[in-house]
C-alpha positions in Angstrom: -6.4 -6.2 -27.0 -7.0 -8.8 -24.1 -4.9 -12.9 -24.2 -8.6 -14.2 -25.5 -9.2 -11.6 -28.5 -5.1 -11.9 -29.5 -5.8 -16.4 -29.2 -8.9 -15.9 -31.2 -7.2 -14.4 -34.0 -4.5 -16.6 -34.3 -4.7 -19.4 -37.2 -4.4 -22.7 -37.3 -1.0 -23.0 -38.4 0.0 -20.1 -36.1 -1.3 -22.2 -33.2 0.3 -25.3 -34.3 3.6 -24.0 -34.7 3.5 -22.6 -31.6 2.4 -25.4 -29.4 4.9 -27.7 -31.2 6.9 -29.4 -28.5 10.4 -30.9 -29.3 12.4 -33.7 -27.3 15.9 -32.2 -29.2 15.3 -28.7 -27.7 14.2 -30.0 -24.0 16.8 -32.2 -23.8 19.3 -30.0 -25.4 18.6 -27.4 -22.6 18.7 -30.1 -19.8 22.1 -30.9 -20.9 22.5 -27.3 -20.5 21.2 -27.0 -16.9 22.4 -30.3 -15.6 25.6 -29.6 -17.1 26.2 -26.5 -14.7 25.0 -28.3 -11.9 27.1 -31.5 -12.5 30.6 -29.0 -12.7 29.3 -27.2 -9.7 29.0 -30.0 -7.8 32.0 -31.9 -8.6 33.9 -28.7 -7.8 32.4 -28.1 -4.7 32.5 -31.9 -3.6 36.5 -31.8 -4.4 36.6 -28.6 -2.3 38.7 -27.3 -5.3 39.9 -23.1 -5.4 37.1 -20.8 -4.7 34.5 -23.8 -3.8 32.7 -21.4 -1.9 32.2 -19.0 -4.4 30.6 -21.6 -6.8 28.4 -22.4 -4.0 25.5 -19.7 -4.3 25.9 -20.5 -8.5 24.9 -24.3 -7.8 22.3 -23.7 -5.1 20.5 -20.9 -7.4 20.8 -23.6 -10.5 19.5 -26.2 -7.9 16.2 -24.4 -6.8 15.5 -23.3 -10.5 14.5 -26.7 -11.2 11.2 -25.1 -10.0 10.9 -23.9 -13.2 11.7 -27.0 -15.2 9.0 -28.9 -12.9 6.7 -26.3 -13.9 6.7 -26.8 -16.6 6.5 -30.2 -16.6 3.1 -30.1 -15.3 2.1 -28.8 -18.2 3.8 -31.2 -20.3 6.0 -28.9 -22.2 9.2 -29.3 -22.3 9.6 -32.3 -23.7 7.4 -34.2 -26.8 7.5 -37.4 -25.0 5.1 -37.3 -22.2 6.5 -40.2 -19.9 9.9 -37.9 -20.2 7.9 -34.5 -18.8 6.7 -36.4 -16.0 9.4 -38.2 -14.4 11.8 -35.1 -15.2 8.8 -33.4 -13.1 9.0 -36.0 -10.4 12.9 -36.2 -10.2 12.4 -31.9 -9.9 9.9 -32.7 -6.9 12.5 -34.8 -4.7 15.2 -31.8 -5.1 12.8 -29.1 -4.3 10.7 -31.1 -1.8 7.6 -30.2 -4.1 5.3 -33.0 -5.0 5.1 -33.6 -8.5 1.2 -34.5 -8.3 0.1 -32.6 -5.9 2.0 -29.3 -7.8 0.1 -30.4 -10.9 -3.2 -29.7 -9.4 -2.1 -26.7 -7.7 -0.5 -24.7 -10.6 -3.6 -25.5 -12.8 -5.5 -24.0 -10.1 -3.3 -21.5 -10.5 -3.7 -21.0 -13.9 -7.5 -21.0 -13.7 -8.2 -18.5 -10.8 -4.6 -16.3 -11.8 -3.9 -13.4 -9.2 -8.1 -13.7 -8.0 -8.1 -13.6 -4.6 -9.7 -16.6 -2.9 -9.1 -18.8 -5.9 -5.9 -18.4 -6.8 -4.0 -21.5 -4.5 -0.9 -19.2 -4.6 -1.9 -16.3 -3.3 -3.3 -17.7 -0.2 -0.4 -16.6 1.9 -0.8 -12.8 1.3 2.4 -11.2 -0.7 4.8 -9.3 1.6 3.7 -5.8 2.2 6.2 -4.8 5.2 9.8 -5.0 5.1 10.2 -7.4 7.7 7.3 -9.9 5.8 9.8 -9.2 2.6 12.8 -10.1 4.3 10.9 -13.0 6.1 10.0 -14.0 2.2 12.6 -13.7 0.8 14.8 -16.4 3.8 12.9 -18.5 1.4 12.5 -20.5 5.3 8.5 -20.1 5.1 8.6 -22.3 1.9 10.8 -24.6 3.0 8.4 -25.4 6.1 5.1 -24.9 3.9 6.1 -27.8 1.6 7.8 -29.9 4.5 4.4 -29.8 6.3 2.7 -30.7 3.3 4.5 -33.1 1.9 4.0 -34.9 5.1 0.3 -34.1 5.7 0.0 -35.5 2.1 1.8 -38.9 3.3 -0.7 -39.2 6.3 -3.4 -38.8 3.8 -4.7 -35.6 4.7 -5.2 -34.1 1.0 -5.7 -30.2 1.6 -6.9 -28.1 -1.0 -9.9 -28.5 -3.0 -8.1 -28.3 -6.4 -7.1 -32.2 -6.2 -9.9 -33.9 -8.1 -10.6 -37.2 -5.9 -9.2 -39.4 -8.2 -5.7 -38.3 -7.9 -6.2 -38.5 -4.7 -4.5 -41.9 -4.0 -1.4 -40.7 -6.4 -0.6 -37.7 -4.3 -0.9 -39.8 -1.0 1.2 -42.4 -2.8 4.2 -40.0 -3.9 4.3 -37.9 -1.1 5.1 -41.5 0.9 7.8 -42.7 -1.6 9.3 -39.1 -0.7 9.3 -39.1 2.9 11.3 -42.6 2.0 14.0 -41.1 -0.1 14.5 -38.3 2.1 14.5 -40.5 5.3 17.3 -42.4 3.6 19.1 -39.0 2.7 18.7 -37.7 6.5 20.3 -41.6 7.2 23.1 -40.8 4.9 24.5 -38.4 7.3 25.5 -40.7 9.6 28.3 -42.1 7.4 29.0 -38.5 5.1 28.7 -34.7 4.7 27.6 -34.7 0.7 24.2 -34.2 1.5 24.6 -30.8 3.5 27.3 -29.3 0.7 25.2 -31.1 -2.2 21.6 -30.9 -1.5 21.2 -28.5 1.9 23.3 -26.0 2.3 23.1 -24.8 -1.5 19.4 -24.9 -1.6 18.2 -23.2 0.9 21.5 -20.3 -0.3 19.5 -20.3 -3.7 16.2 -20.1 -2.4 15.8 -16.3 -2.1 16.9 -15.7 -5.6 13.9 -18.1 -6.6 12.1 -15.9 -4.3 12.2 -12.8 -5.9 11.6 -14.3 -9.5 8.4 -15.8 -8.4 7.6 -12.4 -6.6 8.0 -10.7 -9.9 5.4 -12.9 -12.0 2.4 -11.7 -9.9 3.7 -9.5 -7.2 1.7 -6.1 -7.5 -0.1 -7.1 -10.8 -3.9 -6.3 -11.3 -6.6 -8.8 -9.9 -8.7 -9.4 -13.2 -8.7 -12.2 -15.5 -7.1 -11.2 -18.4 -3.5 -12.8 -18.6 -2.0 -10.1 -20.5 -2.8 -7.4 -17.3 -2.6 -10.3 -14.6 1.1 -11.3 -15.2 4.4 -9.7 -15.9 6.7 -10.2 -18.0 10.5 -9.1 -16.9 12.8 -8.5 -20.1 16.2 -10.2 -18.5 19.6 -11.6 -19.7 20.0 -14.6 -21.7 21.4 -16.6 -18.8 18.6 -15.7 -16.6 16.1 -17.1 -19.2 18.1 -20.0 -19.8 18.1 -21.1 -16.2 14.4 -19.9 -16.0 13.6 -22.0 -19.0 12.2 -18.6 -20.4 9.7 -18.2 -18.1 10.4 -14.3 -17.7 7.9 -14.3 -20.4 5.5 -14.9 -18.0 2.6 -13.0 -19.2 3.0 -14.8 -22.8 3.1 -18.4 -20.7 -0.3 -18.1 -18.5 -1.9 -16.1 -22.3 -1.2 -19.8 -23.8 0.6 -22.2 -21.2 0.5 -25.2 -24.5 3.3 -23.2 -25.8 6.8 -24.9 -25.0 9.7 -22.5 -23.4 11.9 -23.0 -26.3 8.8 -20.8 -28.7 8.1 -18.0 -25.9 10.9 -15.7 -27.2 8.7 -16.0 -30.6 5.0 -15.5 -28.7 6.5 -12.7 -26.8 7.5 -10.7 -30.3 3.9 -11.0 -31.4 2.2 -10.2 -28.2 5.1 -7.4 -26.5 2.9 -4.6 -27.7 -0.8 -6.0 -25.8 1.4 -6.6 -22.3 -0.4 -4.5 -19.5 2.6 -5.2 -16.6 6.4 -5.4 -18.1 9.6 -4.6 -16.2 13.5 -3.7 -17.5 15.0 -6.6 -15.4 14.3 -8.0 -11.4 16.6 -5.1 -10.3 14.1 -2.6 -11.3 11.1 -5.0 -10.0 12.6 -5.3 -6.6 13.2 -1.3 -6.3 9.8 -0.8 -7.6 8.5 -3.1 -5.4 10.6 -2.1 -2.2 9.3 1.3 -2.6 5.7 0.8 -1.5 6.6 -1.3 2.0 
């Protein structure tokens, strides 16, 4: 059974229990999340025992905000829709990611999934020689892709066809404010360190762990339409899901991206038998994966 035969048979009620977003169960979770990074950082700012060790736990909580942003831009997480987006924008300033501009380019995304030429993310090609993995996985050429676009965007230079023309002026106009708050950030090292121990330094330690999850939801996955063969879906550990905000459940997301992260463990129980592309865990994705460079 393909994602549009399994959504066609679904009811009514099915669908609307499904797609029902809550505030308690966002927020709940983001109490959760920014919990572990408010600890982390205090720790790490008081240079307290074994600072260093919490280091690469806070950076890899840091960068997973990706996922919260995410999905954000679908609206989500939370019921309130003023709360998805500025939770999305706050997300964008960490992870130097445009808020507006990532909207268009994940729906893209979602449209054109794994189609060459269509698909926005796979434009750079995926790595297929141990020094492009390696290079990847650095997480350095995404750092420099979304520093050079983020200020393209603030010259006004809108790439990309999938920004409709009316956002146009909102992407310019947020990519700006950015370059301001991280102008004012670079400034702030003049007068102390926080910023490299806080913001730096533990991002770009957590980057190639965000890396390799986003590797796995695509990486080596058929190139046809249907989002139950396009996608994987990597059956993990609880704590990885909760700092993914269940998006290991990838497959069931791009099948029916209206349903909120806290409901994928249910869609993935209906759906686990029609999945084309699943994996035991990103240990076994990155051996499988290693094994054709």
């Amino acid at each position: 059974m393909d994602y549009k035969t399994y959504l066609s048979q679904l009811s009514a009620d099915a669908k609307a229990d499904l797609t029902k977003r809550s505030n308690g169960a966002g927020l709940l979770h983001l109490a959760g999340h920014v919990g572990v990074l408010g600890i982390c950082a205090v720790w790490i700012a008081q240079g307290w025992p074994f600072w260093a060790v919490v280091l690469p736990l806070y950076g890899t909580a840091l960068v997973f905000l990706f996922t919260l942003e995410h999905e954000c831009t679908h609206k989500t997480p939370f019921a309130l829709d003023p709360l998805n987006e500025w939770v999305g924008r706050l997300c964008g300033v960490v992870l130097i990611l445009p808020f507006e501009w990532f909207r268009y380019f994940h729906l893209a995304h979602h449209r054109h999934t794994n189609i060459p030429g269509k698909d926005p993310e796979i434009a750079t090609p995926r790595p297929e020689t141990w020094l492009q993995f390696i290079w990847y996985l650095s997480g350095l050429p995404y750092w420099g892709s979304m520093i050079r676009t983020t200020l393209r965007l603030a010259r006004g230079q809108v790439d990309g066809d999938f920004v409709p023309d009316r956002a146009k002026p909102r992407v310019v106009r947020e990519a700006r404010i950015l370059v301001g708050v991280y102008a004012i950030g670079l400034a702030s090292l003049l007068v102390t360190p926080a910023l490299v121990w806080l913001w730096i330094v533990p991002a770009l330690i957590g980057q190639p762990v965000l890396r390799l999850y986003t590797l796995a939801e695509h990486g080596r996955c058929p190139q046809v339409a249907d989002m139950f063969m396009n996608s994987r879906t990597t059956l993990t550990n609880r704590i990885v899901r909760f700092f993914a905000w269940n998006m290991p459940f990838h497959a069931e997301h791009h099948a029916y991206p209206s349903v909120p992260f806290h409901k994928l463990p249910e869609l993935h129980e209906q759906v686990q038998d029609h999945l084309a592309v699943t994996t035991q865990g990103y240990r076994a994705f990155t051996a499988e994966y290693t094994r054709d460079l």
